[in-house]
mmJSON file of the N, C-alpha and C atoms, coordinates in Angstrom:
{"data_MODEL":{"atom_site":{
"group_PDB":["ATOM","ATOM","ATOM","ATOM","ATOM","ATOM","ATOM","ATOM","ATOM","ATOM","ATOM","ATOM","ATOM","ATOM","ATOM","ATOM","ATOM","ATOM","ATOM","ATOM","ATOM","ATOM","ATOM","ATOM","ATOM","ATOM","ATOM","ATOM","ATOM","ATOM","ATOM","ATOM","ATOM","ATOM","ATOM","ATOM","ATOM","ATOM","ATOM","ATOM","ATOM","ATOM","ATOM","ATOM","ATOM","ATOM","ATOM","ATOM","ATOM","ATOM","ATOM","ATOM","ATOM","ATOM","ATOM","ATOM","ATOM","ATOM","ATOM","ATOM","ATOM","ATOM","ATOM","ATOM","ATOM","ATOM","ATOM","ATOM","ATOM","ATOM","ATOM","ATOM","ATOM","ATOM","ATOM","ATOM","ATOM","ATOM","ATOM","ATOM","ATOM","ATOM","ATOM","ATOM","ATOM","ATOM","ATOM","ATOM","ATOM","ATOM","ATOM","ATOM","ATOM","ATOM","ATOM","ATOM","ATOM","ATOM","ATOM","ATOM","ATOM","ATOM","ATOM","ATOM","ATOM","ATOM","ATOM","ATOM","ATOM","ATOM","ATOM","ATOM","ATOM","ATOM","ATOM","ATOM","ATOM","ATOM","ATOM","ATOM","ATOM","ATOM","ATOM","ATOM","ATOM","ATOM","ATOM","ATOM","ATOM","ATOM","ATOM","ATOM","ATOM","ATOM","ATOM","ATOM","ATOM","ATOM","ATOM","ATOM","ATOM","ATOM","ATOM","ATOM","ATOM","ATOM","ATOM","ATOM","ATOM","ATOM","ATOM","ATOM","ATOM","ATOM","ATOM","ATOM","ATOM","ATOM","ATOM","ATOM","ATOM","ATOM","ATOM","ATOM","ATOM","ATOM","ATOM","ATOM","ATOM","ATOM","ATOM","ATOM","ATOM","ATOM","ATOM","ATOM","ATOM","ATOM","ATOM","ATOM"],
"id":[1,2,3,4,5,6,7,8,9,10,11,12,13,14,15,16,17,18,19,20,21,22,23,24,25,26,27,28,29,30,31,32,33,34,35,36,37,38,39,40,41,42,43,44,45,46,47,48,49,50,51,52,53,54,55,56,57,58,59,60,61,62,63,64,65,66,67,68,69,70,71,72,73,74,75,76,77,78,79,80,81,82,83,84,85,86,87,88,89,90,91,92,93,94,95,96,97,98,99,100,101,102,103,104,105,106,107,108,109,110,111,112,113,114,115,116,117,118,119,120,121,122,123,124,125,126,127,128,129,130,131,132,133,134,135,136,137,138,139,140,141,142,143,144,145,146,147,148,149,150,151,152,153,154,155,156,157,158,159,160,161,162,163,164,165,166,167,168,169,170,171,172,173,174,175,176,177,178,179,180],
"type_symbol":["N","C","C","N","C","C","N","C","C","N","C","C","N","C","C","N","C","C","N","C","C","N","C","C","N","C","C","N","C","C","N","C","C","N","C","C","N","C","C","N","C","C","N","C","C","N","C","C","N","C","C","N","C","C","N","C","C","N","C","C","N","C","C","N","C","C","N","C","C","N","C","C","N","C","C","N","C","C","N","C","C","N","C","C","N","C","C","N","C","C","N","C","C","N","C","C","N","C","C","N","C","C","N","C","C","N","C","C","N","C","C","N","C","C","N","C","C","N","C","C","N","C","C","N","C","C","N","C","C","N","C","C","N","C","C","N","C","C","N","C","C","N","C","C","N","C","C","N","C","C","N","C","C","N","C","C","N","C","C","N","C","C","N","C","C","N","C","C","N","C","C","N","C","C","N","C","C","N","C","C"],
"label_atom_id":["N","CA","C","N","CA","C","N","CA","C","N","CA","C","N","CA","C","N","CA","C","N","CA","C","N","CA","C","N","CA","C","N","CA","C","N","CA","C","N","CA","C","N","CA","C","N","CA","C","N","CA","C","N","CA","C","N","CA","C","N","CA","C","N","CA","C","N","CA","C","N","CA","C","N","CA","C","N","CA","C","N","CA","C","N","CA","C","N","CA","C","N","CA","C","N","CA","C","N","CA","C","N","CA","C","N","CA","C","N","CA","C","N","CA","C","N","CA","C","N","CA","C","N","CA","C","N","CA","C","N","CA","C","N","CA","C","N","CA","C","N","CA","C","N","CA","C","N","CA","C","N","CA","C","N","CA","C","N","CA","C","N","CA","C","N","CA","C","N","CA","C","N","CA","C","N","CA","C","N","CA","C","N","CA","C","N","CA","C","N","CA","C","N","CA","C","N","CA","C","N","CA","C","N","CA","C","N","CA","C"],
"label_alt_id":[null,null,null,null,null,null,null,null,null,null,null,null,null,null,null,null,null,null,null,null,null,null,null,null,null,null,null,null,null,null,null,null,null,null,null,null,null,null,null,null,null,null,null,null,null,null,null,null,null,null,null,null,null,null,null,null,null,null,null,null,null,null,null,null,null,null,null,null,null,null,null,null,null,null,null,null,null,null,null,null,null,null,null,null,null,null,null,null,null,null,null,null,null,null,null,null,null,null,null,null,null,null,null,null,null,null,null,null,null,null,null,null,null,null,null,null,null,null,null,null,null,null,null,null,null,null,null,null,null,null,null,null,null,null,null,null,null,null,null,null,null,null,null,null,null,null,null,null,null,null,null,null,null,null,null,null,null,null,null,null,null,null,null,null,null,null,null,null,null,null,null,null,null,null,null,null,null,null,null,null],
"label_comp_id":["UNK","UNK","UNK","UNK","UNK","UNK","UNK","UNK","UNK","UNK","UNK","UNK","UNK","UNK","UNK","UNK","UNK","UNK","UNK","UNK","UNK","UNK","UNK","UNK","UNK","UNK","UNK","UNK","UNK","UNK","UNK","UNK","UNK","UNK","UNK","UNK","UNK","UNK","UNK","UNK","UNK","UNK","UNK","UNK","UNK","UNK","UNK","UNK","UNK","UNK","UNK","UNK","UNK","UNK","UNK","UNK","UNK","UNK","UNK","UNK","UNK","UNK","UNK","UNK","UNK","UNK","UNK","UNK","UNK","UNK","UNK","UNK","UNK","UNK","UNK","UNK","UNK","UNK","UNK","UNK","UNK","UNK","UNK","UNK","UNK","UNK","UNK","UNK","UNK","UNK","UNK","UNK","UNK","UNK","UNK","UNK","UNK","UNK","UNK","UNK","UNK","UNK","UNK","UNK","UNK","UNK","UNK","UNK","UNK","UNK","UNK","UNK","UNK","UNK","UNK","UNK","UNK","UNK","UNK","UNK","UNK","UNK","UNK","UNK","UNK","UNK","UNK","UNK","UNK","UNK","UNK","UNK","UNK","UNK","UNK","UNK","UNK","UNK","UNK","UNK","UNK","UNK","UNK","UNK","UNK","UNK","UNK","UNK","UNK","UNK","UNK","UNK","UNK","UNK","UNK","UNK","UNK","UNK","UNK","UNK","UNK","UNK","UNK","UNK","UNK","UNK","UNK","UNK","UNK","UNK","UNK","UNK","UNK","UNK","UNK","UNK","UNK","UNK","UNK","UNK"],
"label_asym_id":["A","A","A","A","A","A","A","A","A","A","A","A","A","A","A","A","A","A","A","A","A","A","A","A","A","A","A","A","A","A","A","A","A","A","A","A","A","A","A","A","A","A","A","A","A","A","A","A","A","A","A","A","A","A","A","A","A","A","A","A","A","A","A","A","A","A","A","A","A","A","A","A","A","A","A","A","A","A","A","A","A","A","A","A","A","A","A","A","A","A","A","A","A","A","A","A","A","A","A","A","A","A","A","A","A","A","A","A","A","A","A","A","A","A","A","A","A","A","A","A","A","A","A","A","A","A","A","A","A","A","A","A","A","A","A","A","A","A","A","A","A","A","A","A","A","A","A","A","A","A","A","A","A","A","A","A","A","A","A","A","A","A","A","A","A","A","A","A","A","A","A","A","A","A","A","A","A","A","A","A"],
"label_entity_id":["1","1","1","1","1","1","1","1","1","1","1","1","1","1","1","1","1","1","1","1","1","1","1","1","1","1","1","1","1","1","1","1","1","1","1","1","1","1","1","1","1","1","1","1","1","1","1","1","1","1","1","1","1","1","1","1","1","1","1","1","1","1","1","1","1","1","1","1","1","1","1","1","1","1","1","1","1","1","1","1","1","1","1","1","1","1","1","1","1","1","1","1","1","1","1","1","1","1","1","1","1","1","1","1","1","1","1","1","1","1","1","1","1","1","1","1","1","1","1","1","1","1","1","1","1","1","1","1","1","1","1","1","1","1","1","1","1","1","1","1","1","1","1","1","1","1","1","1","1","1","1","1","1","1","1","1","1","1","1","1","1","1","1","1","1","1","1","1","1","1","1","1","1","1","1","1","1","1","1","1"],
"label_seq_id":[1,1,1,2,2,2,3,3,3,4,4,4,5,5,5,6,6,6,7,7,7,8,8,8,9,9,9,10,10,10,11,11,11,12,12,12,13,13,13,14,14,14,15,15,15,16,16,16,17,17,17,18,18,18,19,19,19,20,20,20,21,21,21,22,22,22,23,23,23,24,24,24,25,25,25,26,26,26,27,27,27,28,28,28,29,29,29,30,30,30,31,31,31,32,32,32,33,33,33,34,34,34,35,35,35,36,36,36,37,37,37,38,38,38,39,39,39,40,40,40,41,41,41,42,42,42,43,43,43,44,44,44,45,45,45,46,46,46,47,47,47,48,48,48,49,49,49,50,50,50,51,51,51,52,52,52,53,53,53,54,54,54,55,55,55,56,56,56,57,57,57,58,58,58,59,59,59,60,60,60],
"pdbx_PDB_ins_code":[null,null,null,null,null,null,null,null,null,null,null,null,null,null,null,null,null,null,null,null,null,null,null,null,null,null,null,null,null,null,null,null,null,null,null,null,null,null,null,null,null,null,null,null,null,null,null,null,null,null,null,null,null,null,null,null,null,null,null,null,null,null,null,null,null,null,null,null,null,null,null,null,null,null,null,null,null,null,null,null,null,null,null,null,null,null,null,null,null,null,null,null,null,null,null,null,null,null,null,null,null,null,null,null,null,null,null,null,null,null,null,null,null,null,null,null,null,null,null,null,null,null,null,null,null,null,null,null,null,null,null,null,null,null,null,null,null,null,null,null,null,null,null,null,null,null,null,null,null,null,null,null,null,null,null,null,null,null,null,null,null,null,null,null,null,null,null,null,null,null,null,null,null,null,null,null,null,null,null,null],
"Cartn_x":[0.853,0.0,0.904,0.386,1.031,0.564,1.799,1.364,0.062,0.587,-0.824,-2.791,-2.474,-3.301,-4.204,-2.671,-2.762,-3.123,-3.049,-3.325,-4.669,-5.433,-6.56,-7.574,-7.053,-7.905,-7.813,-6.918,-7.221,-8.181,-8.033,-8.79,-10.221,-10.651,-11.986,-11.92,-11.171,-10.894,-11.796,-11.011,-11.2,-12.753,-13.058,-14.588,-15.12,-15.315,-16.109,-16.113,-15.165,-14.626,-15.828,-16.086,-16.931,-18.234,-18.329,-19.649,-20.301,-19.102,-19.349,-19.459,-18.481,-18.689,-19.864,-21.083,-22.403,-23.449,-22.721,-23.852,-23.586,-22.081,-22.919,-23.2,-24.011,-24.956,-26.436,-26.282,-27.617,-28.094,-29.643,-29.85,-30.018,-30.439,-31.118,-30.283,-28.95,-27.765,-27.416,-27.985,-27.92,-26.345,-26.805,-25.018,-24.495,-24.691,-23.89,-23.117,-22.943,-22.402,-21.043,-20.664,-19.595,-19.056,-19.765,-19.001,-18.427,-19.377,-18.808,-17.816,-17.803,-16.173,-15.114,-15.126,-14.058,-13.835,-14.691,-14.165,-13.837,-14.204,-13.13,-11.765,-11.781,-10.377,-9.506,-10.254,-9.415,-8.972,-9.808,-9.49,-8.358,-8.696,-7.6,-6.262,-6.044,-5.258,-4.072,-5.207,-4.876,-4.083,-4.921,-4.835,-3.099,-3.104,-1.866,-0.503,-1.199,-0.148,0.182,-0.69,-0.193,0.814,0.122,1.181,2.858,2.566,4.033,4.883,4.397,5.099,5.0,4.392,4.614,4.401,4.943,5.049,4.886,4.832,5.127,3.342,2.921,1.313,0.231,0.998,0.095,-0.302,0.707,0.787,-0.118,-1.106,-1.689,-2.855],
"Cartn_y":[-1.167,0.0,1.236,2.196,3.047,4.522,5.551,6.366,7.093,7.604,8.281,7.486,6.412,5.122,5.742,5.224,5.259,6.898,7.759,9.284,9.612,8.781,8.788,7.969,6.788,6.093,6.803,7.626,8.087,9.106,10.065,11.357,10.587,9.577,8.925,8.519,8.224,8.224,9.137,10.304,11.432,11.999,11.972,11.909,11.548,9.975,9.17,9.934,10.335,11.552,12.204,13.028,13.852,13.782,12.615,11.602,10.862,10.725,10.557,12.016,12.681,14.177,14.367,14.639,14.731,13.813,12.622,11.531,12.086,12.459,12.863,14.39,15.031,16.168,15.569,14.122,13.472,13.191,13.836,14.154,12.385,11.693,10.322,9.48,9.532,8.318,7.769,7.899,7.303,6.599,5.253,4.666,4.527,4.436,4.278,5.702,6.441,7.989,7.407,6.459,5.37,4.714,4.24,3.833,4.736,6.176,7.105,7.447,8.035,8.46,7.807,6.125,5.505,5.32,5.372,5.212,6.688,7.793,8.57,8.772,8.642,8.217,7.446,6.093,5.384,5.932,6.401,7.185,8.36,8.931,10.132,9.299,8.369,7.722,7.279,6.391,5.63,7.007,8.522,9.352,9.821,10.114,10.521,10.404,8.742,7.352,7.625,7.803,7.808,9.228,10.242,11.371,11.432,10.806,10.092,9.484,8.465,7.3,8.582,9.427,9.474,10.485,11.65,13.341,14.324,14.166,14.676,14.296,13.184,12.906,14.183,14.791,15.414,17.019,17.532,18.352,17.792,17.205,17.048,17.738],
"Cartn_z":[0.0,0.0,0.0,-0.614,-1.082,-0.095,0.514,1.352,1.097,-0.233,-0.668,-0.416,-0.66,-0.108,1.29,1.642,3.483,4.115,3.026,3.468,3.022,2.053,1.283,2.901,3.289,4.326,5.565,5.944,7.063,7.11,5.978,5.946,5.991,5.572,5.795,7.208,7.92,9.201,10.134,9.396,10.281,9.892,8.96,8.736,9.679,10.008,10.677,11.993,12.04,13.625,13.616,13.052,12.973,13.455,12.285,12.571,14.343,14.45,16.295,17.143,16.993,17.813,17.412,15.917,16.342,17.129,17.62,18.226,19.393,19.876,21.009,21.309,20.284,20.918,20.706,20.267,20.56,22.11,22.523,23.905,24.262,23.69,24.043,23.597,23.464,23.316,24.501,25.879,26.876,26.962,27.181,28.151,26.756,25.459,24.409,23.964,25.171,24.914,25.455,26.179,26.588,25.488,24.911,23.542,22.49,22.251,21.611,21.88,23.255,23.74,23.565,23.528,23.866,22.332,21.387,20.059,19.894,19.934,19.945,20.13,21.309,21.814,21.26,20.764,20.0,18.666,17.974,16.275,16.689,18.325,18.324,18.49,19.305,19.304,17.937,16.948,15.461,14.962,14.706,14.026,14.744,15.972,16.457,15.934,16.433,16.113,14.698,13.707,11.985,11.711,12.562,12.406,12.979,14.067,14.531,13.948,13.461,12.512,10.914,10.489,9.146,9.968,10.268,10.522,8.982,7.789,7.027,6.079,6.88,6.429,7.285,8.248,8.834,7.971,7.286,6.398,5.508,4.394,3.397,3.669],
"occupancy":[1.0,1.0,1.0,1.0,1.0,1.0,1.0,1.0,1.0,1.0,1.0,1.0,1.0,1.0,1.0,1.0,1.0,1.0,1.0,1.0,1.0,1.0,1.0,1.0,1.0,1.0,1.0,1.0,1.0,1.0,1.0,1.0,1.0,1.0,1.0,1.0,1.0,1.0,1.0,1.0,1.0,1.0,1.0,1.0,1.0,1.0,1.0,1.0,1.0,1.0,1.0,1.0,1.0,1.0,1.0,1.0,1.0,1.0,1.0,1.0,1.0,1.0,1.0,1.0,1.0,1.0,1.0,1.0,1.0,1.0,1.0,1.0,1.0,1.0,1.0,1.0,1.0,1.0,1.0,1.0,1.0,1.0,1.0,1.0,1.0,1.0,1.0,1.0,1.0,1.0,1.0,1.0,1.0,1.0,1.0,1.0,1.0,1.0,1.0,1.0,1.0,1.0,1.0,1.0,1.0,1.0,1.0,1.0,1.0,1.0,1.0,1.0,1.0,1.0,1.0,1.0,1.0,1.0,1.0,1.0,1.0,1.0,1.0,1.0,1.0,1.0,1.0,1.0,1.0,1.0,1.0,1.0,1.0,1.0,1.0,1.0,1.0,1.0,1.0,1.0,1.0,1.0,1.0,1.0,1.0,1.0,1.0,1.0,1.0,1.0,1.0,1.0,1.0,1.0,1.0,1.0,1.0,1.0,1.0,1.0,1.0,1.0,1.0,1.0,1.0,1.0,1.0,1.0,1.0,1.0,1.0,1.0,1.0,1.0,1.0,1.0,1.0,1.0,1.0,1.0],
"B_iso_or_equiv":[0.0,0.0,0.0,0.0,0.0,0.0,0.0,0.0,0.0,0.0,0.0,0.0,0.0,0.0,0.0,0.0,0.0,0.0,0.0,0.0,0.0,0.0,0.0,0.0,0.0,0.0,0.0,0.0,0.0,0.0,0.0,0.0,0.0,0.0,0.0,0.0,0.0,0.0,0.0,0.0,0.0,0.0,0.0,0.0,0.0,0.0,0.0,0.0,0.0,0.0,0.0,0.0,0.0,0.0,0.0,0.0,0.0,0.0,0.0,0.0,0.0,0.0,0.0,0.0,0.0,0.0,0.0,0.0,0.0,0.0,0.0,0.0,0.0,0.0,0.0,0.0,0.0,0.0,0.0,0.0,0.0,0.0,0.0,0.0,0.0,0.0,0.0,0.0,0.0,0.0,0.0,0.0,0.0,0.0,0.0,0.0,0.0,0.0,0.0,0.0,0.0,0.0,0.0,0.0,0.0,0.0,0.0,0.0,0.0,0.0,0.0,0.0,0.0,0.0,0.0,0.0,0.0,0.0,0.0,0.0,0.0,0.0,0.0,0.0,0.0,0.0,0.0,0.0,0.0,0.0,0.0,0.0,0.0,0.0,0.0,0.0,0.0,0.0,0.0,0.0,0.0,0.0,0.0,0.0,0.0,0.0,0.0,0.0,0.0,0.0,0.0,0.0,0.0,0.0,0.0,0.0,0.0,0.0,0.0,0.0,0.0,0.0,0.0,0.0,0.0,0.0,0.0,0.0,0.0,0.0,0.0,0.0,0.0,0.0,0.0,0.0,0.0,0.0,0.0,0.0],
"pdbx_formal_charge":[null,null,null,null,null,null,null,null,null,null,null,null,null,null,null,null,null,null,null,null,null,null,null,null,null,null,null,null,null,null,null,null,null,null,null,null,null,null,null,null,null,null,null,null,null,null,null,null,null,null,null,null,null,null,null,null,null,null,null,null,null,null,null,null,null,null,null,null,null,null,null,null,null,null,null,null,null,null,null,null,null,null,null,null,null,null,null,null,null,null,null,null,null,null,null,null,null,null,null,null,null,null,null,null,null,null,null,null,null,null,null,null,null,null,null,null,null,null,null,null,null,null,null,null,null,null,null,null,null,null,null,null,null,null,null,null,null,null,null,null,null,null,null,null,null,null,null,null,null,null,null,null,null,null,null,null,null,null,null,null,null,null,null,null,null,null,null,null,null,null,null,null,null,null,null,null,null,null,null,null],
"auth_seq_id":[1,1,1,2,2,2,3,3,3,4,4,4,5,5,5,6,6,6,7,7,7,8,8,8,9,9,9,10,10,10,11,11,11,12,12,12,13,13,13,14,14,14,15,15,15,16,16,16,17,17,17,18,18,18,19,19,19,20,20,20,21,21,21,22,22,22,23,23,23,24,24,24,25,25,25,26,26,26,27,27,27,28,28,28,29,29,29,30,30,30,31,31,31,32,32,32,33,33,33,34,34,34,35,35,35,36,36,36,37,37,37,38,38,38,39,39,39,40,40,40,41,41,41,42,42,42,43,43,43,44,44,44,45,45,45,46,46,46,47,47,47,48,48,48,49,49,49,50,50,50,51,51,51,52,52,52,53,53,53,54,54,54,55,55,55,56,56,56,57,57,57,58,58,58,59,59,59,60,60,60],
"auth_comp_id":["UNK","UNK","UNK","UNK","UNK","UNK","UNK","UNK","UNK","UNK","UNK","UNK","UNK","UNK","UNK","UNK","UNK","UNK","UNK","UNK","UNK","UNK","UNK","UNK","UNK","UNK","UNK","UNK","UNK","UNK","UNK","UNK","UNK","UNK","UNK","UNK","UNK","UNK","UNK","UNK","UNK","UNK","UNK","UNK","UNK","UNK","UNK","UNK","UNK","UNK","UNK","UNK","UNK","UNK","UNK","UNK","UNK","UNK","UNK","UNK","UNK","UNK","UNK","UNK","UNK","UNK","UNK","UNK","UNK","UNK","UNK","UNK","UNK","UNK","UNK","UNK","UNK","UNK","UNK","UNK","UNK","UNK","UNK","UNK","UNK","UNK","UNK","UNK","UNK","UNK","UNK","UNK","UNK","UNK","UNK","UNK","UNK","UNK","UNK","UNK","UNK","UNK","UNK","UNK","UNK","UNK","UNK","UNK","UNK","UNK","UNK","UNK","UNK","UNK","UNK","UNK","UNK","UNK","UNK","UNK","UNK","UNK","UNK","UNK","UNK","UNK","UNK","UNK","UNK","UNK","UNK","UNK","UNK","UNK","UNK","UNK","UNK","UNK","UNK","UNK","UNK","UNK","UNK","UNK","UNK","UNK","UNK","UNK","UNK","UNK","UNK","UNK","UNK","UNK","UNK","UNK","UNK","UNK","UNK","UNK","UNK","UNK","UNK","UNK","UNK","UNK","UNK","UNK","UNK","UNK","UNK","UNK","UNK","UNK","UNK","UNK","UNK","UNK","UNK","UNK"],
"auth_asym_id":["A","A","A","A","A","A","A","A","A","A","A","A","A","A","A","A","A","A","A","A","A","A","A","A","A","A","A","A","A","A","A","A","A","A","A","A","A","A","A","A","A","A","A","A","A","A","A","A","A","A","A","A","A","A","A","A","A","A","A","A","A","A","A","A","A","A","A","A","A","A","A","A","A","A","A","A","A","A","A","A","A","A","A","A","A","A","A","A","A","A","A","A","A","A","A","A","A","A","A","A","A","A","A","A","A","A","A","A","A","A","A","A","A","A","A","A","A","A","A","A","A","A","A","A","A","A","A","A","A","A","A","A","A","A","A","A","A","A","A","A","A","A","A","A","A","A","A","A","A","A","A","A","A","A","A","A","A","A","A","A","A","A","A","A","A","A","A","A","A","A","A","A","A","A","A","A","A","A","A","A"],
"auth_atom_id":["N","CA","C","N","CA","C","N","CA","C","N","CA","C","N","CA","C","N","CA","C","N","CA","C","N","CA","C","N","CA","C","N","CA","C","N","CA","C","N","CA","C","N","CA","C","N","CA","C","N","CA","C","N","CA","C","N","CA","C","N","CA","C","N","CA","C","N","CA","C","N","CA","C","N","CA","C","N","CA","C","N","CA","C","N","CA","C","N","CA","C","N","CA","C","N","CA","C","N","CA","C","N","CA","C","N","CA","C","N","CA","C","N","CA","C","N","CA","C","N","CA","C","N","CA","C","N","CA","C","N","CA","C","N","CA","C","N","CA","C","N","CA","C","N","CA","C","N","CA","C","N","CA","C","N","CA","C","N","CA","C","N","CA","C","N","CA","C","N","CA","C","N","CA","C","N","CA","C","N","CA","C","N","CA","C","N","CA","C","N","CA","C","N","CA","C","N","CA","C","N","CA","C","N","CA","C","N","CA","C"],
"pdbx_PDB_model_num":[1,1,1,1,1,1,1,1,1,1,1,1,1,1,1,1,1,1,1,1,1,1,1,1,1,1,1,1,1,1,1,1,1,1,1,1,1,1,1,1,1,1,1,1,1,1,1,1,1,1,1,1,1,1,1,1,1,1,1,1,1,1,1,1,1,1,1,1,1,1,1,1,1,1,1,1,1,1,1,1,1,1,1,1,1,1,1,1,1,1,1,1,1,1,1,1,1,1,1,1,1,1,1,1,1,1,1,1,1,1,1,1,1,1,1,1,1,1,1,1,1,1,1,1,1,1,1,1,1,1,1,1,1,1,1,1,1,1,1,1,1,1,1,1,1,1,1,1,1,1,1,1,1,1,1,1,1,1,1,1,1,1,1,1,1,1,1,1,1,1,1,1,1,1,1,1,1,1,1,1]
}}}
């Protein structure tokens, strides 16, 4: 796989980001506002992690 690849799948990554930060301004997501967070966390994590290892992907 090719960086450009791997810079194409994250930015869909970071989409999906998004996609969770609006679930939770959902009033009635109850205890699955626990799962949102922690998959947050995890994508902030993945996302970190990819800028670390490739510092020069974070620029695109």
């Amino acid at each position: 796989m090719d960086l450009q690849t791997i810079k194409e799948r994250i930015a869909v990554v970071q989409g999906k980001r998004e996609y969770l930060l609006s679930l939770l301004e959902q009033p009635s997501l109850g205890t699955l506002r626990i799962d949102v967070n922690q998959a947050l966390e995890e994508l902030d994590e993945l996302i970190d992690e990819f800028r670390r290892t490739i510092p020069e992907a974070g620029n695109s």
